[in-house]
DRENVOKE-130267 format. One line per 8 residues: number of its first residue (from 1); their letters; for each residue x, y, z of C-alpha. Coordinates in steps of 0.2 Angstrom, whole numbers. Each point is the difference from the previous one (the first is absolute). Last residue first. Layout:
N
NUM = a = X Y Z; ... $
***
This chain:
166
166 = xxxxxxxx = -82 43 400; -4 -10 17; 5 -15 -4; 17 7 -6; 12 -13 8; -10 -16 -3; -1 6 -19; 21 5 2 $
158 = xxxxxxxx = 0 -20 5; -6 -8 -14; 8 14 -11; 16 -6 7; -3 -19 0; -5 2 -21; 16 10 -1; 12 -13 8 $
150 = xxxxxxxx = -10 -15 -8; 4 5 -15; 18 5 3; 3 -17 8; -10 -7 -17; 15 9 -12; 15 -4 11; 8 8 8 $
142 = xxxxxxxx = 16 11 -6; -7 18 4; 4 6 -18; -4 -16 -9; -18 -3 12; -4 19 -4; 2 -3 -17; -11 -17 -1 $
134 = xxxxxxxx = -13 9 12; -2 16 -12; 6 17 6; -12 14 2; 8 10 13; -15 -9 10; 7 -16 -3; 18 8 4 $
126 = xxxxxxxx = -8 5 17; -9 -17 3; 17 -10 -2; 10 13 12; -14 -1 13; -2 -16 3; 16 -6 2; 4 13 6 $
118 = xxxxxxxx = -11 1 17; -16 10 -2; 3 17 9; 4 8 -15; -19 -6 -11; -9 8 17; 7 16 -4; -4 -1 -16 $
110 = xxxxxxxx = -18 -2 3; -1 13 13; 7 12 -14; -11 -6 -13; -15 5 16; 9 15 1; -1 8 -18; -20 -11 -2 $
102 = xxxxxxxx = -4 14 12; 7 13 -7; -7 -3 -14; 11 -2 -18; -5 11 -12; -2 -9 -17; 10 1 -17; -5 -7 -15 $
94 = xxxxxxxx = 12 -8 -12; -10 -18 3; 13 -12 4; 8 -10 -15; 16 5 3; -1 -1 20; 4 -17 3; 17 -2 -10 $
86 = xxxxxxxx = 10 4 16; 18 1 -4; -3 14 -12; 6 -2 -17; -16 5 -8; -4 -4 -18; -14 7 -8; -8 -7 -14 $
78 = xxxxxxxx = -7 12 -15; 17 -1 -11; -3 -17 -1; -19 -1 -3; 4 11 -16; 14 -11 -6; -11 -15 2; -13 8 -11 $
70 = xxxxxxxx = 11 6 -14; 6 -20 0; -17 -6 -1; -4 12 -15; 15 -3 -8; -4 -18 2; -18 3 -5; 7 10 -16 $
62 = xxxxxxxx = 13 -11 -7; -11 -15 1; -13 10 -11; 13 4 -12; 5 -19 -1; -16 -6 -1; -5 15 -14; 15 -6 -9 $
54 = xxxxxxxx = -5 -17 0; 15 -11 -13; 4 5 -16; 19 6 5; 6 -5 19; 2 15 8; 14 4 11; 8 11 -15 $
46 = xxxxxxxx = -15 12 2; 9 2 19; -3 20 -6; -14 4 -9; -9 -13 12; 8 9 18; -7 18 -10; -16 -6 -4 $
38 = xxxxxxxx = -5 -7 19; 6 16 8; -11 9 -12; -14 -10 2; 4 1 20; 0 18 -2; -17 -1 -8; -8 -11 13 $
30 = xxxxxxxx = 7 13 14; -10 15 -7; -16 -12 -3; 1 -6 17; -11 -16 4; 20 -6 -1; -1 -20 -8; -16 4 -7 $
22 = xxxxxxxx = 7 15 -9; 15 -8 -4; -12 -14 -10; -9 12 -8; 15 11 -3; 10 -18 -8; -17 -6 -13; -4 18 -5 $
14 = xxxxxxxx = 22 1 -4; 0 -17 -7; 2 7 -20; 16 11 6; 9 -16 4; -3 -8 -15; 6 13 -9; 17 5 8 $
6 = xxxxxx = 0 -22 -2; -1 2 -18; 12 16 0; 13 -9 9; 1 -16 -12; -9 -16 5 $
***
């Protein structure tokens, strides 16, 4: 097929390709780039194409993997990494609420009552709450990973008969 044939061919599918772009977007702005897009990689990997065989399939193929490819980039620059120790808070609502006074002192009672637990307690609950998982507190504290189970589950057990009141 010589460059002007396949030019041709390719011009003919353009109803067939924004139709398809368009379904593919639901944005008529966006479907035309994509045409574009999807033109110029043909025009130029024309070498890639096997002569006399499904132009249109291999347009269309073109297409949806630009299309996917477009989209991944876009979700990708949309993430948000945080490198803070404490992953917990990234996906937290952005709004920001006043803290009671009350709720103020009844944290601090609370906290209070974590430090006077013995160590052994306290030091596995404390990363839990920094928001460390078992498996990483058990590698960091060198127990193993049902000790530092059981360890958080006896401290909240007894942090509930602590604050019966609250």
């Amino acid at each position: 097929m010589t460059a002007l044939e396949f030019n041709h061919q390719l011009v003919e599918l353009k109803s067939n390709l924004s139709g398809f772009a368009l379904r593919l977007t639901s944005n008529k702005e966006e479907a035309n780039d994509l045409v574009q897009e999807t033109y110029l990689k043909a025009i130029t990997y024309k070498g890639q194409f096997v002569n006399y065989t499904n132009l249109k399939a291999w347009t269309f193929t073109i297409m949806r993997n630009t299309f996917i490819n477009n989209y991944r980039q876009t979700v990708r620059q949309y993430n948000i990494l945080d490198s803070a120790k404490n992953l917990y808070f990234l996906n937290q609502s952005k709004k920001v609420y006043d803290i009671a006074p009350d709720s103020y002192y009844e944290a601090r009672e609370i906290n209070i009552l974590i430090d006077s637990l013995e160590d052994e307690f306290k030091i596995p609950f404390k990363l839990y709450l920094e928001g460390f998982k078992y498996k990483e507190i058990g590698e960091k504290l060198g127990l193993k990973l049902g000790t530092v189970k059981s360890r958080i589950f006896f401290t909240r057990k007894k942090l509930m008969e602590l604050l019966e009141e609250f």
